[in-house]
C-alpha positions in Angstrom: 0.0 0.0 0.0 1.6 3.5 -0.9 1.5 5.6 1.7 -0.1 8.9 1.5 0.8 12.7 2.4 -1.4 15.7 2.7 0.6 19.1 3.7 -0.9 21.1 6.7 2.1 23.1 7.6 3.6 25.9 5.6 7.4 25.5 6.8 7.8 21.5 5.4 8.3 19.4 2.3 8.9 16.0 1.5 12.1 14.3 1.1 12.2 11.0 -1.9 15.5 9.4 -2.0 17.9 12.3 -2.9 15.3 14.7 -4.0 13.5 16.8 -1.9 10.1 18.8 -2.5 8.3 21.5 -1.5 4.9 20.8 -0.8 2.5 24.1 0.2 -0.3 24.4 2.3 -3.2 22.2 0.6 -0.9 19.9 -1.5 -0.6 16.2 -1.4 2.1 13.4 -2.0 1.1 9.8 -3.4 4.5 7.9 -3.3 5.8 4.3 -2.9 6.9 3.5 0.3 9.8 1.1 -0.9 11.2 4.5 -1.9 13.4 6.2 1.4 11.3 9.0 2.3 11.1 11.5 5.1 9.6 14.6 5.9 11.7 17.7 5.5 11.9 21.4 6.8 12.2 23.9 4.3 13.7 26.0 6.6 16.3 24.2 8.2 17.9 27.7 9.8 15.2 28.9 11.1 14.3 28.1 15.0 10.6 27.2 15.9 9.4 30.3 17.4 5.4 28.8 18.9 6.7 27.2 21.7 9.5 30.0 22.6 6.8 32.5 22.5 4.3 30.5 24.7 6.7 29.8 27.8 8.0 34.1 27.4 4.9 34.6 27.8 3.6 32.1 30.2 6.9 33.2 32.4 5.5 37.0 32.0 2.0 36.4 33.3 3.5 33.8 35.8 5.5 36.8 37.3 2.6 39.3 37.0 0.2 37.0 39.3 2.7 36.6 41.7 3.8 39.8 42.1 0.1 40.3 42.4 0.0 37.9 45.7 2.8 39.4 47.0 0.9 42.9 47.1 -2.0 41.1 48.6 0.1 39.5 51.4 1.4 42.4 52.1 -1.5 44.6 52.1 -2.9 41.7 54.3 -0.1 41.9 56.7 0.0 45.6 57.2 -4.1 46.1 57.5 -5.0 46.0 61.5 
């Protein structure tokens, strides 16, 4: 059975043997799978930026809410 490949990602292609393609957004690959294949990164310099994003700004709010409880305690502490 030939596997089969539909693109979902913008940043990746397809590599067949030697050759590699560039599949966009929408495309798909019909190949046979005695063939070496793999998927590949168009963009092999470029670093993933989602996930560095979400923990920069997951650290910022996690700061924010705890400097937040901090005020509280200490509003707490000081109130007679």
């Amino acid at each position: 059975m030939a596997p089969r490949l539909r693109q979902l990602r913008r940043d990746a292609g397809l590599s067949l043997g030697e050759a590699e393609h560039v599949l966009d957004p929408g495309d798909s690959a019909h190949f046979d799978s005695l063939t070496p294949h793999r998927p590949a990164l168009r963009r092999r310099d470029r670093i993933p930026q989602g996930p560095w994003i979400r923990v920069l700004l997951y650290g910022i709010a996690g700061h924010l809410v705890a400097a937040f409880l901090i005020f509280l305690f200490s509003l707490g502490a000081n109130s007679p």
